[in-house]
C-alpha positions as CSV (number, residue, x, y, z in Angstrom):
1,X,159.5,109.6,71.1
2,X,160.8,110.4,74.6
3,X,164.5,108.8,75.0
4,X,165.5,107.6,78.5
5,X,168.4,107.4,80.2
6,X,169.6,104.6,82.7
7,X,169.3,105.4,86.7
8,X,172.8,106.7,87.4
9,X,174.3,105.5,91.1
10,X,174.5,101.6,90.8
11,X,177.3,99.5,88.9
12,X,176.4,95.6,88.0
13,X,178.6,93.2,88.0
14,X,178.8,89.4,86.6
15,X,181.3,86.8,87.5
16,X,181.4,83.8,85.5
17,X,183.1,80.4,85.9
18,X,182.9,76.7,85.1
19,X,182.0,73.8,87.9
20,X,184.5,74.8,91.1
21,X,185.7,77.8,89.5
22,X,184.2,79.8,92.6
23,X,181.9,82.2,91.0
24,X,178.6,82.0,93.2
25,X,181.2,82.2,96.0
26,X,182.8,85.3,94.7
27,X,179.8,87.3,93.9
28,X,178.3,86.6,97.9
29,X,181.8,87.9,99.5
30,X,181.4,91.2,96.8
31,X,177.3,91.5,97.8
32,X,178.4,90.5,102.2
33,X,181.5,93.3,101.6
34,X,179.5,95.9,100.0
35,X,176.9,95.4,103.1
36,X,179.5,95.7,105.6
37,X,180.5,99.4,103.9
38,X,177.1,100.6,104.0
39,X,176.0,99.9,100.7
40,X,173.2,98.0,99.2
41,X,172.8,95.5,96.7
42,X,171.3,92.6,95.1
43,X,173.3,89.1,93.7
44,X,170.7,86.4,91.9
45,X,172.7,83.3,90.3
46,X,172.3,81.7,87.3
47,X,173.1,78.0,87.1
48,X,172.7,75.3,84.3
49,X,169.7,72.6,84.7
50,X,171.8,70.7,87.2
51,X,171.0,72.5,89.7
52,X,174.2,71.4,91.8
53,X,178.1,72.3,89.9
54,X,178.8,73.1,86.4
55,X,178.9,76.4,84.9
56,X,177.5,79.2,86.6
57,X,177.5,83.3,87.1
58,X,176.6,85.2,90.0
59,X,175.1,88.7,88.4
60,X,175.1,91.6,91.4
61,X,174.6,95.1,91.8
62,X,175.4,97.5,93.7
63,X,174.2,101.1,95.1
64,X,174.5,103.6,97.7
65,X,170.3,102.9,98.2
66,X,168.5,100.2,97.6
67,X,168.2,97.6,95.2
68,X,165.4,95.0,94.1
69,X,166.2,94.1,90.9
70,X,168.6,94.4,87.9
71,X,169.0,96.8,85.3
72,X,169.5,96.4,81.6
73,X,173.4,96.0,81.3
74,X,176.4,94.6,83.3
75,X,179.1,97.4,83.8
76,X,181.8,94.6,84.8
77,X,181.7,91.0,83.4
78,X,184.4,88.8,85.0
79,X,185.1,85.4,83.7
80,X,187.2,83.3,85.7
81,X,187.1,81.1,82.4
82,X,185.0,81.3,79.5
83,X,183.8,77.3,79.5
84,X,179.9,76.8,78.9
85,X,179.2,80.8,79.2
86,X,177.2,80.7,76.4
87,X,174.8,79.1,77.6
88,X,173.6,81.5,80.1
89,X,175.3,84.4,78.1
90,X,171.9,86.3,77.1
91,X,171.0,86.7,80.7
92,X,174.2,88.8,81.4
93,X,173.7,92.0,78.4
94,X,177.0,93.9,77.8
95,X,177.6,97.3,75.8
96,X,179.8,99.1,74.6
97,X,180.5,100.8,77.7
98,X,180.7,97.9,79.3
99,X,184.2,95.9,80.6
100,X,184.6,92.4,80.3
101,X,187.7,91.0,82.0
102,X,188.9,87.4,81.7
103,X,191.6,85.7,83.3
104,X,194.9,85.5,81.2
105,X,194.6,81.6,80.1
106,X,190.4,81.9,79.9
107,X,191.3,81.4,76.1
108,X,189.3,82.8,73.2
109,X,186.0,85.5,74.1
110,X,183.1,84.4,72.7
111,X,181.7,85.6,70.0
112,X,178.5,86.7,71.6
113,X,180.8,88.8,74.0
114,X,183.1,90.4,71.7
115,X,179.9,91.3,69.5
116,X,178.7,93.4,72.3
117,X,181.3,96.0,71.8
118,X,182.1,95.5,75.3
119,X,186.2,96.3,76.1
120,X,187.9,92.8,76.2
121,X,190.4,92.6,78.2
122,X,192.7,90.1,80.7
123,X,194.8,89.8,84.2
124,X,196.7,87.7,85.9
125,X,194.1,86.1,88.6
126,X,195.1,82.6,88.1
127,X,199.1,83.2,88.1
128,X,198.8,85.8,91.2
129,X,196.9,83.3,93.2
130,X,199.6,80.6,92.8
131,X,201.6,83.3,94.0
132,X,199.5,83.3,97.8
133,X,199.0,81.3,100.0
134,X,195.5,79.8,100.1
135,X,194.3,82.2,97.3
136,X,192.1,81.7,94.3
137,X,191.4,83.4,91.2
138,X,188.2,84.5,92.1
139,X,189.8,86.1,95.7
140,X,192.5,88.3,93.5
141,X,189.6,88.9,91.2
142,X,187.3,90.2,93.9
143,X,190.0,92.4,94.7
144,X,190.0,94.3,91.1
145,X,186.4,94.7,91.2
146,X,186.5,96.0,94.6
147,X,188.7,99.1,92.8
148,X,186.7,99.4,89.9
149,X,184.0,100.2,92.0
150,X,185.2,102.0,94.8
151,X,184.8,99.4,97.4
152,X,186.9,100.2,100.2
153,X,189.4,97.3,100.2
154,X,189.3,96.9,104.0
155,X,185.5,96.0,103.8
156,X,186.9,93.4,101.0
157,X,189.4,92.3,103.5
158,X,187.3,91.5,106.1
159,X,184.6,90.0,104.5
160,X,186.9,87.3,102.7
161,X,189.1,86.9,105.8
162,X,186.1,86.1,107.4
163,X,185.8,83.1,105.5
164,X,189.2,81.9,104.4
165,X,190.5,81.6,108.2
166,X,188.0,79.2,108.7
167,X,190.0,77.1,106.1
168,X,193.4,77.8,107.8
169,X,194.4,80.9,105.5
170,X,196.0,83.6,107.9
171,X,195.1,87.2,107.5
172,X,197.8,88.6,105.6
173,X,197.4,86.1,103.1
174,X,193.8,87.3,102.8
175,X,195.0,90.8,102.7
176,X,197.8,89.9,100.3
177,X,195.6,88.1,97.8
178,X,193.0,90.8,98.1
179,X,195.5,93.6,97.3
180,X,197.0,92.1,94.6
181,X,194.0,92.1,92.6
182,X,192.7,95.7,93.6
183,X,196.7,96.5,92.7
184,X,194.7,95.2,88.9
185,X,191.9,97.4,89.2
186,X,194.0,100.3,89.6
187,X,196.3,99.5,87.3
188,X,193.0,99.1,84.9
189,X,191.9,102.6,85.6
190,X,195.3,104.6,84.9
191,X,195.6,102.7,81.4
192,X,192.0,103.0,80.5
193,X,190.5,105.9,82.1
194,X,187.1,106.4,81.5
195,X,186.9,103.0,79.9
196,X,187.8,101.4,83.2
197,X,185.4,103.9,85.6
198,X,182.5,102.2,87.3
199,X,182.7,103.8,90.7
200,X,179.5,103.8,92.8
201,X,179.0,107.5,94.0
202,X,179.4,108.7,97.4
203,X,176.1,109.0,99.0
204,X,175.1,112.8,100.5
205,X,175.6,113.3,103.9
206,X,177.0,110.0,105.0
207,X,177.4,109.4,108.4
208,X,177.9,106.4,111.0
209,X,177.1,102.9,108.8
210,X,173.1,101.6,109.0
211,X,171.7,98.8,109.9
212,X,171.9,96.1,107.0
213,X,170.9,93.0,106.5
214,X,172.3,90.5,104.1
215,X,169.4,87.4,103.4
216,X,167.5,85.6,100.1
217,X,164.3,86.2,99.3
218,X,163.5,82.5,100.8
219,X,165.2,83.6,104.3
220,X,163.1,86.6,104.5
221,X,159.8,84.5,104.1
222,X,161.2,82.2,106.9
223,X,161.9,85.3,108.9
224,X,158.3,86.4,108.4
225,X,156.3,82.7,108.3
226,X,157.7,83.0,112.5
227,X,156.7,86.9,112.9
228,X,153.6,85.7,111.8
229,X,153.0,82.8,114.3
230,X,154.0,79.7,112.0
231,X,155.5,77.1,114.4
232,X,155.3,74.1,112.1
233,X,156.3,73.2,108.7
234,X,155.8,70.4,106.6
235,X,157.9,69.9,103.0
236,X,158.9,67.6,100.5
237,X,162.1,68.9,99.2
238,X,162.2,70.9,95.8
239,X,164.0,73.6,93.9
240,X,163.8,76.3,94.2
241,X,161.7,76.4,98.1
242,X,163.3,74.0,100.5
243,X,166.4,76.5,101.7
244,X,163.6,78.5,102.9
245,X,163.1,76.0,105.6
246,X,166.5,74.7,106.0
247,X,166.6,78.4,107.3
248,X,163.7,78.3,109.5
249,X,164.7,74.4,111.3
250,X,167.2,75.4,113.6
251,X,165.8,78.5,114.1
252,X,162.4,76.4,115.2
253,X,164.3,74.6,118.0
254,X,164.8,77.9,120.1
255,X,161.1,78.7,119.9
256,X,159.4,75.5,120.1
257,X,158.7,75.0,116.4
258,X,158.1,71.7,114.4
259,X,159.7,70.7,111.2
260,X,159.0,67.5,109.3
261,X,160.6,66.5,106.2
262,X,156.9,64.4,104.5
263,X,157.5,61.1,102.1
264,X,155.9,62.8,99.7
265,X,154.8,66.7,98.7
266,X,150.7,64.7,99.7
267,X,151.8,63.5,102.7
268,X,153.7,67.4,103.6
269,X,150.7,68.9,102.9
270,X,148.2,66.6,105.1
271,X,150.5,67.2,108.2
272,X,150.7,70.8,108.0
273,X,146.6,70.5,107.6
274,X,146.5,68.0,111.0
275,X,148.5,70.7,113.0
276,X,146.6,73.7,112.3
277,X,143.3,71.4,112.8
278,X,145.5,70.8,116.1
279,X,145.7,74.4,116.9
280,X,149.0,75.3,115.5
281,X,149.7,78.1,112.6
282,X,151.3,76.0,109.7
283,X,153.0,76.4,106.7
284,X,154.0,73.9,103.6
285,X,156.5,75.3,101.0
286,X,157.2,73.8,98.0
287,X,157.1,74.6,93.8
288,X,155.0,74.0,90.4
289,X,155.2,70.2,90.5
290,X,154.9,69.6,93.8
291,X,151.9,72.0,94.1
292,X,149.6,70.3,91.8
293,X,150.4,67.3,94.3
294,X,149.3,69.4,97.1
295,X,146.1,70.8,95.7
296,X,143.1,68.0,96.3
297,X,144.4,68.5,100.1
298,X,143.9,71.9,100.0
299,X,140.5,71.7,98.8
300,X,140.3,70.2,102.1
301,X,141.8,72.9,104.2
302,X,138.8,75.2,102.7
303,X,136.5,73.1,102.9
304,X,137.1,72.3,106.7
305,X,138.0,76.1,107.5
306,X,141.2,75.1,108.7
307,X,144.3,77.8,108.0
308,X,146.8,77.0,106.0
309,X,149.6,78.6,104.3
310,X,151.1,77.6,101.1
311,X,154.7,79.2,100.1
312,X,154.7,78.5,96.1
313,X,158.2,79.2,94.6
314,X,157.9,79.5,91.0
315,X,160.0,78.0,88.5
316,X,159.9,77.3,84.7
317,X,157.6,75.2,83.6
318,X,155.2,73.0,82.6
319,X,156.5,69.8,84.3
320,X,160.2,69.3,85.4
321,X,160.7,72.9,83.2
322,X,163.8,74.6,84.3
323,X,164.1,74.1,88.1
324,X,166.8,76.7,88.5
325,X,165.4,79.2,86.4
326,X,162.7,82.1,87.2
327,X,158.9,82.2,85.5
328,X,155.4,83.9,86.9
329,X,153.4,80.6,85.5
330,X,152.0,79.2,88.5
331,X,149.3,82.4,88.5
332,X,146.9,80.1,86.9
333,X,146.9,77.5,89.2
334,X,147.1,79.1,92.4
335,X,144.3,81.2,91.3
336,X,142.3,77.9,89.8
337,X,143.6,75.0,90.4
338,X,141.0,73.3,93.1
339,X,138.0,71.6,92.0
340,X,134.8,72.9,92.7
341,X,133.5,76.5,94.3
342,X,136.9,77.0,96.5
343,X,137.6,80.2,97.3
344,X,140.8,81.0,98.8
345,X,143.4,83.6,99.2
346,X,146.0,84.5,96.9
347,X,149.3,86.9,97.9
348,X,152.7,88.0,96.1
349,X,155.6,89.7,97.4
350,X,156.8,92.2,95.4
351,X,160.7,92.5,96.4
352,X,163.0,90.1,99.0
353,X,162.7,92.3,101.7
354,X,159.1,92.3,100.7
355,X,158.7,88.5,101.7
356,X,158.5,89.3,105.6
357,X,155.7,91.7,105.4
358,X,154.1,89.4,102.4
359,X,154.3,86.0,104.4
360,X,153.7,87.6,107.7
361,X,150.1,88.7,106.1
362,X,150.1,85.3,104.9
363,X,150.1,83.8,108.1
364,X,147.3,86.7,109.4
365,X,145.0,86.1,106.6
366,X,145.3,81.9,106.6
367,X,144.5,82.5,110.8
368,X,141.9,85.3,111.1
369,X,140.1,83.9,107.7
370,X,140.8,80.1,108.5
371,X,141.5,79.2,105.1
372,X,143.8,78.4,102.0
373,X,146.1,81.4,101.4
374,X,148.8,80.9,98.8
375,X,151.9,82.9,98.7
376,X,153.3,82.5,94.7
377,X,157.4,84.1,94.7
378,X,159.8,83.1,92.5
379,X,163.2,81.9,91.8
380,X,164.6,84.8,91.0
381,X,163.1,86.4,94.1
382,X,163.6,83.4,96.3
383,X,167.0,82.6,96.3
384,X,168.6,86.3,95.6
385,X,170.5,87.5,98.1
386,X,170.2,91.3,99.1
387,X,171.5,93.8,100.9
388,X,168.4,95.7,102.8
389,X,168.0,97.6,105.6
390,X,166.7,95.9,108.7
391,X,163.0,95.4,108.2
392,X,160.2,97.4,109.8
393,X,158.5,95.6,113.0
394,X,154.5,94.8,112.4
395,X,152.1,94.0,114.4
396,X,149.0,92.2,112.5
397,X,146.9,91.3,115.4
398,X,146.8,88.1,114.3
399,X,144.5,85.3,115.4
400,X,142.4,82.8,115.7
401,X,138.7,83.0,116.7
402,X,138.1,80.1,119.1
403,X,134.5,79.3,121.3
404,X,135.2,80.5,124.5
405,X,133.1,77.8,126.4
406,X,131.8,75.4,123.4
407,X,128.7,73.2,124.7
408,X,128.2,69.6,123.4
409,X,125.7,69.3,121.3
410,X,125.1,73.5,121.1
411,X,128.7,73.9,119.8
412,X,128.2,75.0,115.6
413,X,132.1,74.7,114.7
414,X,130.4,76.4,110.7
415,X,127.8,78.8,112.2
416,X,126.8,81.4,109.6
417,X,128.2,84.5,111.2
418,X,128.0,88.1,110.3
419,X,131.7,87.7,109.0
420,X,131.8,84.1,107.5
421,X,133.8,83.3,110.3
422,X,133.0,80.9,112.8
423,X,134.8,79.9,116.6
424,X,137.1,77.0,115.8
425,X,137.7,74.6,118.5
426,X,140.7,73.0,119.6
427,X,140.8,68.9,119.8
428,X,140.3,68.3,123.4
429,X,138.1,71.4,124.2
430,X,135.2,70.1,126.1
431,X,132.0,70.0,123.7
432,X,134.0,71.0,121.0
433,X,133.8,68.1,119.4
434,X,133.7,68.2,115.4
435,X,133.4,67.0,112.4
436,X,136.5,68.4,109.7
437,X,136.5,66.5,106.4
438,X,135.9,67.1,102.8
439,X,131.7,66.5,103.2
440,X,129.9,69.3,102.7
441,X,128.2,69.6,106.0
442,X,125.8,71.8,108.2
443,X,126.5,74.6,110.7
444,X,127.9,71.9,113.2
445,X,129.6,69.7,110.6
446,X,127.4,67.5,110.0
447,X,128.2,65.9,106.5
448,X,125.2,66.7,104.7
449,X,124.4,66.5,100.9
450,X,120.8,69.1,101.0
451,X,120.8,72.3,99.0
452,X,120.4,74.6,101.5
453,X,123.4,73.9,103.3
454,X,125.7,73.4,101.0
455,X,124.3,77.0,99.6
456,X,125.0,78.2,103.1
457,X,128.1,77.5,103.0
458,X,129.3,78.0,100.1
459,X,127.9,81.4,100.7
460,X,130.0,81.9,103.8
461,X,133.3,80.4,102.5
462,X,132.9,83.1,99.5
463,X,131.8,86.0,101.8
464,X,134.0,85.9,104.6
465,X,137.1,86.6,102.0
466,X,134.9,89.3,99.7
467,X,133.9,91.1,102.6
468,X,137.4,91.0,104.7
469,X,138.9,94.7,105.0
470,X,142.5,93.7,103.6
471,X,143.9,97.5,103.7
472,X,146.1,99.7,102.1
473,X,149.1,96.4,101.8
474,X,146.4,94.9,99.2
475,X,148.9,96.9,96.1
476,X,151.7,99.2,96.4
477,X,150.2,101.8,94.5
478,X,153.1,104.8,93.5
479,X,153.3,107.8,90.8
480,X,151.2,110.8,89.7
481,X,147.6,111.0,91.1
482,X,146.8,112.4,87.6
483,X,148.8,110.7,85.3
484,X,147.2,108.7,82.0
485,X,149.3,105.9,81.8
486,X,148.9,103.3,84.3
487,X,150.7,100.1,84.8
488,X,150.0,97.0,86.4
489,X,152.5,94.0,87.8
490,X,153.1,92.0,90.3
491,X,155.8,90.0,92.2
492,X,159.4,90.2,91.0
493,X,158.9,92.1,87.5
494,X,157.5,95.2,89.8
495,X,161.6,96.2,90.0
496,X,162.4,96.7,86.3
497,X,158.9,98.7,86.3
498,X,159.5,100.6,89.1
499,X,163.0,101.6,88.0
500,X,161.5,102.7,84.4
501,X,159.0,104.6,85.9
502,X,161.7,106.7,88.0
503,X,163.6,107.1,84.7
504,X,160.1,108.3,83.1
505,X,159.7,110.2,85.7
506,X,162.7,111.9,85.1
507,X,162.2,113.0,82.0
508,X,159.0,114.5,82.6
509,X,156.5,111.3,81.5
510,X,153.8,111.0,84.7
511,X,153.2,107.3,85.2
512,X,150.9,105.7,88.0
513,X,151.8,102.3,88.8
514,X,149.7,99.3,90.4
515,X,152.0,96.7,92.2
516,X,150.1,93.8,93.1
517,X,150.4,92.0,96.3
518,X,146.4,90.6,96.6
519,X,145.9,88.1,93.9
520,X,142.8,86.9,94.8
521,X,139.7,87.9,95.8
522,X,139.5,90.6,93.3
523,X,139.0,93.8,94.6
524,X,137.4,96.0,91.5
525,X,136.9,98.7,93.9
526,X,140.3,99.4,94.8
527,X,142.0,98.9,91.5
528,X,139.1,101.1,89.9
529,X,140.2,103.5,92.1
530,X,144.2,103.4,91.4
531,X,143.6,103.5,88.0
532,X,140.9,106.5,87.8
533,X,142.0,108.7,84.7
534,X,144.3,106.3,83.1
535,X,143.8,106.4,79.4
536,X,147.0,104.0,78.6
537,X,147.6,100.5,80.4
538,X,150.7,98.2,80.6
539,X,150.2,94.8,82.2
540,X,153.8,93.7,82.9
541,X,154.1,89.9,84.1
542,X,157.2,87.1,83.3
543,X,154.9,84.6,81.6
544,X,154.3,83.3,77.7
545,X,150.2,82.7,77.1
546,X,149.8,86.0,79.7
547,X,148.4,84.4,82.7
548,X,148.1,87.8,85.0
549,X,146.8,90.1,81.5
550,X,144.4,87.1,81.3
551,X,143.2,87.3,84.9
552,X,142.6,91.0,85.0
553,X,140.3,91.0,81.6
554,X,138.4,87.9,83.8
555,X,138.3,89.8,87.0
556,X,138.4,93.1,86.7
557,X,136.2,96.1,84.7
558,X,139.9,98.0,83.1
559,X,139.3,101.5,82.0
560,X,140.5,100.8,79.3
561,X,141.9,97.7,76.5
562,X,145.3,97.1,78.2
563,X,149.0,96.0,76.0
564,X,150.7,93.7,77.1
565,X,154.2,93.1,77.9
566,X,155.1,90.0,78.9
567,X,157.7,86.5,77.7
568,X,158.9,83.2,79.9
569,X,162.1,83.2,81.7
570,X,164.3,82.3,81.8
571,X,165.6,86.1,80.6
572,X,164.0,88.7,82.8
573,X,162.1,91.9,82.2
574,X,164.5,94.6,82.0
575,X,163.5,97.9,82.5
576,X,164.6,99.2,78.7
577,X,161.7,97.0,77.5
578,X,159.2,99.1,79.8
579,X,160.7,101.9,78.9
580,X,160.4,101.4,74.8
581,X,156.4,101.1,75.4
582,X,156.5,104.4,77.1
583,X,158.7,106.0,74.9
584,X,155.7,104.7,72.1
585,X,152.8,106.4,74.2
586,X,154.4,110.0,74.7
């Protein structure tokens, strides 16, 4: 059995705290300081069922490149106070090379913590920030982790400066409270050595700083529903979606956008139908619940031909679930939840700085197909925060296929068309008047119940998806042309696989892996292809019954009888867990 080793080059880092204790806050100043030094990084949050206060931990890492996802232990564990840890305690894996450091009155560790072999120790954060002016534990705490990991303190500096002046605390206060706790870190490392060394590594040949941007997975969909052409947006609020339009409102004012909080996840859905029907690109976002509201209204949008994009962020489920924890369980009804013969597009991003390319197809696929196209992310995904570089620009093409001249009573709004898709007239277009309802209908719309067209066009809604050319971007496919053992995932587990395939890789194991970012239609073709030669297959997903393994045995001829790997959030996929099935095979 072939032992791997973990990537070298990236620290994580988890600071937890009880309701006010500042923990979310201190893990985005660490993830917004390492950004303005050049690095990258990656901070998800884990919260109680609440959803707003209580305990909570802000879990980041850190790199010289980039980051999409976490590894299999935190290096650093910081507890502002040890009050309700445990119950989020499994997601944050120590070992015995790991440091957990707790504030001086945090009171006993927990047992799960001091059973991890992890070093226990404790400062002064509290008693130093009593100390300082407008200083907190968690400010003299980011201070010490900024030295254990080689942070330069004046990117610390700056970064919490940035947002204490605002609240009246001066600079040298900032810079006081800041250097107190890196004082800590230092301190930490001359007593403790090795123990207490967790310094990122320089990065060859560094230069002038790059271009990086810090943003959530839920901000770079917003960013890429308006590259796309989205310029309204209908929701009912929900966790874990709405920020991604809180982000895109005021950003709609300065381009002539439209956003409208609905009554009711029914009524969100039926206005961002009537706009595209109106000629505008538009988008609903929303999660599990509120999307088996939705989905009798988005029978209509295919059966009208009207575009239509659905952001799905998924949470744990069924029902209410866990609304601020991460699951892949929505696969089965984004895939097949509408009634009847409703084909429609299915699309995953596969990283957050994967969402703008992801929902910017989105919006190309609902306009040049004028249908439904789901986009399913996650909550882990969604509301990470990341350090990336800027995006690449892209340029889809996208758009709509209107009549140029429709003629009254000539006009065929559903003409069967070589390519299933027919010119779409605008209210208010003279003679391209329509009918756009749920009936099945003739070439002009005509509501019609006879055989041959509803065969028609049921035949043309199927076609004009199966026979679209959707490219290369349909799967990230990566690894040895020739390897035997393949791997399949999708969304936000493609991370831990990706980062177990580079440690494979390492030690000599060839690996071919299949990231998923087409759901649905099927393409058999293409994944034949990816996977010619493979002779082992892991299907990786984040769900319990195996909704994506489940899919691929329905949809697709596999070379060969795949294993699974696969269990429900809230507790992630870590890459070890990829790595022990591969470390089986060779």
């Amino acid at each position: 059995m072939t032992q791997f080793t973990s990537e070298a080059g990236t620290v994580s880092v988890a600071i937890t705290g009880s309701g006010g204790a500042g923990a979310i806050t201190a893990g985005t100043l660490l993830l917004e300081a390492a950004g303005k030094a050049g690095w990258y990084g990656l901070m998800t949050r884990t919260v109680g069922p609440q959803i707003r206060g209580g305990e909570a931990a802000a879990l980041v890492r850190l790199a010289r490149s980039p980051v999409a996802g976490h590894g299999d232990v935190f290096n650093i564990l910081i507890a502002l106070d040890w009050r309700n840890v445990e119950r989020f305690v499994a997601e944050i894996p120590l070992g015995p090379n790991s440091l957990a450091l707790a504030d001086d009155d945090a009171g006993d560790v927990p047992g799960k913590i001091a059973a991890s072999g992890a070093l226990n120790l404790t400062a002064p954060f509290a008693k130093l920030a009593d100390d300082i002016r407008g200083a907190r534990p968690n400010i003299i705490a980011l201070g010490t982790v900024a030295a254990l990991v080689g942070l330069p303190i004046e990117a610390m500096v700056e970064t919490v400066a940035a947002t204490l002046i605002e609240k009246g605390v001066s600079l040298a206060d900032c810079t006081q409270a800041i250097r107190a706790g890196f004082d800590i870190g230092v301190q930490l490392m001359a007593s403790q050595g090795a123990a207490a060394s967790f310094r990122v590594p320089e990065a060859a040949g560094a230069g002038a700083l790059p271009d990086r941007w810090v943003i959530t997975g839920n901000q770079a969909a917003g960013y890429g529903a308006l590259k796309g052409g989205i310029r309204f947006a209908a929701l009912y609020p929900i966790t874990p979606a709405t920020d991604l339009l809180e982000w895109v409102a005021p950003r709609f004012a300065a381009i002539g956008g439209v956003l409208c909080q609905a009554e009711d996840e029914i009524a969100a859905v039926q206005m961002a139908i009537g706009a595209s029907y109106g000629g505008v690109p538009s988008l609903t976002t929303t999660s599990g619940p509120g999307l088996a509201l939705k989905l009798e209204s988005i029978g209509l949008a295919v059966a009208a031909e009207v575009p239509l994009v659905i952001f799905n962020v998924m949470r744990g489920g069924p029902s209410t679930g866990i609304p601020t924890k991460s699951e892949q369980t929505d696969l089965n009804i984004a895939l097949y939840g509408l009634h009847g013969d409703a084909p429609h597009v299915v699309v995953a991003p596969l990283s957050v700085d994967d969402c703008v390319i992801t929902t910017q197809w989105a919006v190309h696929l609902a306009e040049e197909l004028q249908t439904a196209v789901f986009v399913l992310s996650d909550q882990l995904m969604a509301q990470a925060k990341a350090v990336i570089s800027a995006p690449k620009e892209v340029d889809f093409g996208t758009k709509r296929l209107v009549p140029v001249e429709p003629k009254a009573g000539v006009y065929k709004r559903y003409a069967l068309t070589g390519s299933g898709v027919s010119p779409m007239a605008i209210p208010g277009m003279p003679g391209g008047q329509y009918t756009a309802d749920g009936l099945e209908h003739n070439e002009r719309g005509t509501p019609s119940s006879q055989a041959n067209d509803h065969h028609s066009q049921l035949d043309k809604r199927n076609d004009k998806l199966n026979n679209f050319d959707y490219g290369d971007i349909w799967a990230d496919i990566e690894g040895d042309a020739d390897a035997e053992i393949g791997i399949i995932t999708w969304g936000s587990t493609s991370a831990p696989v990706r980062e177990a395939l580079a440690r494979a890789s390492a030690s000599g194991i060839k690996t071919r892996l299949v990231a998923m970012r087409l759901l649905a239609p099927a393409r058999p073709a293409q994944l034949a292809a990816a996977l010619k030669g493979v002779k082992k297959l892991l299907v990786v997903e984040q769900s319990h019954s195996g909704q994506f393994i489940g899919y691929l045995r329905a949809q697709y001829d596999l070379p060969v009888t795949p294993e699974s790997l696969r269990h429900p959030g809230p507790l992630a996929i870590r890459p070890s867990e990829v790595c022990e099935v591969l470390s089986r095979w060779s």
